[in-house]
N, C-alpha and C positions, 0 to 999 in steps of 0.2 A: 445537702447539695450532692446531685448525682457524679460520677467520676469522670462523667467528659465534658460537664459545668468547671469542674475543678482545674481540670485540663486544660482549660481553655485561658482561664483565671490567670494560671502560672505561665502557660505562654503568652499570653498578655502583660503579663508584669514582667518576664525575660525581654520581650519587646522596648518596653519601657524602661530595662534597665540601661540591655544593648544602645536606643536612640541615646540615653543619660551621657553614656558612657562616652557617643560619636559625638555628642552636642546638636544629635539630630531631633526637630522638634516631636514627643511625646503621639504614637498613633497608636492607632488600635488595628487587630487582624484583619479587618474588613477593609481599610486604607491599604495594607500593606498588599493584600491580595490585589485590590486594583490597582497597585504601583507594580506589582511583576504583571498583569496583563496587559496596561500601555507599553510598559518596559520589553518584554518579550516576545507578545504575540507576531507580530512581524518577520521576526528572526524567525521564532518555531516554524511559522507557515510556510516561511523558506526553505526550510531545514524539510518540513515532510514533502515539502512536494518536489525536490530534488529525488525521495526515495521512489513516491508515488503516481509523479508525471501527474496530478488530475487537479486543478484551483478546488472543486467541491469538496473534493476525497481530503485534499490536506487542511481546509479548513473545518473540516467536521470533527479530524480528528486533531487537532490544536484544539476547539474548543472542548472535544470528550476527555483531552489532557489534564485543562482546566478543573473542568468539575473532578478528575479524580484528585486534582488538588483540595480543591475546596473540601469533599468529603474529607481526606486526612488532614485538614488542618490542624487539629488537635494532637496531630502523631508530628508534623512533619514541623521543623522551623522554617519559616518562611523567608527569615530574615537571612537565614544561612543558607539554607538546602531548595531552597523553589526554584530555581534555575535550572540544578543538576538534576530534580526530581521531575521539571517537566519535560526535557531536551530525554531524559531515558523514557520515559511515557510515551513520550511523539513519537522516542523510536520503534519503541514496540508493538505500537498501537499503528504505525506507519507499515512496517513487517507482515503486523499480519491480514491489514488490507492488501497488499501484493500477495501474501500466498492466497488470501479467499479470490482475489480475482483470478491467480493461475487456474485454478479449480477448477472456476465458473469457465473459463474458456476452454480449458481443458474440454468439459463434459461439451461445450456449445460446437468442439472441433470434431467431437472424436464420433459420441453417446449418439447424436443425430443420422451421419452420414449410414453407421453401421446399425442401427434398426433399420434405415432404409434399404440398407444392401440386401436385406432378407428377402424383400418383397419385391427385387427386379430382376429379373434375368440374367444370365451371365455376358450377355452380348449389352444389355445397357449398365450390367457392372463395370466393367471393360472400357467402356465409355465415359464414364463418368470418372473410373481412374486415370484415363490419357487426359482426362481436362483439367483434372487434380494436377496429375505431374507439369502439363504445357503451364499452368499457373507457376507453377513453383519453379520453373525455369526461368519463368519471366524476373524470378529476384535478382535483386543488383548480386553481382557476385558473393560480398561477404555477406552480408542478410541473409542469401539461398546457404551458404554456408554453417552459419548457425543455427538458422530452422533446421535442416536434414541432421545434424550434433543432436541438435535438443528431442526432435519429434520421431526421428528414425532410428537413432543410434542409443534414443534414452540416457545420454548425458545430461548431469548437471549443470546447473551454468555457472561451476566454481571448474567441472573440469573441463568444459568447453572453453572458458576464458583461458586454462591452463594452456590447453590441445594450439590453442590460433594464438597466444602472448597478446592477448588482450586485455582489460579489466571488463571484471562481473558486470562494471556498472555497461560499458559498451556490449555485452552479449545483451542487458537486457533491455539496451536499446535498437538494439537491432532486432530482438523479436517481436519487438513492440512492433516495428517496423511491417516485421515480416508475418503476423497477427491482420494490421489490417489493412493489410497491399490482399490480403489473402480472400477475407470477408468480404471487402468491396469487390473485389475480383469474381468471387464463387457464390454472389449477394441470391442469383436465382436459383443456382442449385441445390442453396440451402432451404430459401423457399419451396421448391419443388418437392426437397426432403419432406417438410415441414408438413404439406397441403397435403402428402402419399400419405401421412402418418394415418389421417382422418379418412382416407377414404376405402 
């Protein structure tokens, strides 16, 4: 018998001890795991998309939570520890879907406009900057406040929450905000970026 046969065996028999012990009726790993996924999944997917803002994004990764339980089930009790084991998963796995999307916006704000700036002149540089800033005036006060912290001043959004006595969570609601008041706003001159590149 291999050593995650074995594994498995004796967490099944702790199982079997543990229900003995509650006078709860005798299961096996396979029951218990889909008693913490009806038990759970709901809460967790609330829990990521509180971090993540997105129904797809948090349920993807709720269920990429899951299977990393499943794979350690051999390590992990389930009977004790599958709660605290998926609720730290959801978070981490929640974390680092918001940095990969800062990223992606990052390069989709910044990477674009300035290869395009190489190829226009300075008179429809110029231009294209006054329609930039007229956008960004257009944010509600604190919105416009937190974008120019975040994109101009290169703050964090632990010292930007610091800078205004707000919380983290409200700075990154407000970029969120101020992200795509920004996109829809500047929707053709990112196009126009876009169609320059090819030509």
């Amino acid at each position: 018998m291999c050593l995650r046969s074995m594994m498995l065996v004796l967490e099944q028999r702790l199982i079997a001890k543990s229900a003995f012990k509650n006078k709860l009726p005798v299961t096996t790993v396979e029951e218990v795991y889909q008693r913490c996924f009806y038990e759970y999944f709901e809460k967790l997917y609330a829990y990521a998309f509180t971090i993540v803002k997105d129904n797809a994004e948090a349920k993807d990764i709720v269920q990429a939570a899951y299977i990393k339980l499943w794979e350690k089930r051999t390590e992990v009790n389930l009977l004790v520890s599958a709660r605290s084991y998926l609720y730290t998963a959801v978070y981490h796995l929640a974390l680092n879907t918001v940095r990969n999307r800062k990223i992606r916006e990052g390069h989709h704000l910044h990477l674009v406009p300035k290869i395009q700036l190489e190829k226009i002149s300075s008179a429809e540089e110029k231009e294209i900057r006054l329609r930039i800033e007229q956008v960004i005036s257009e944010l509600p006060p604190r919105c416009r406040e937190v974008f120019l912290k975040s994109r101009f001043e290169g703050k964090r959004y632990a010292e930007i929450a610091s800078d205004l006595a707000i919380s983290v969570k409200t700075v990154e609601v407000q970029m969120g905000k101020a992200l795509k008041f920004l996109r829809e706003k500047l929707a053709d001159l990112l196009l126009v970026c876009i169609i320059n590149l090819f030509t």
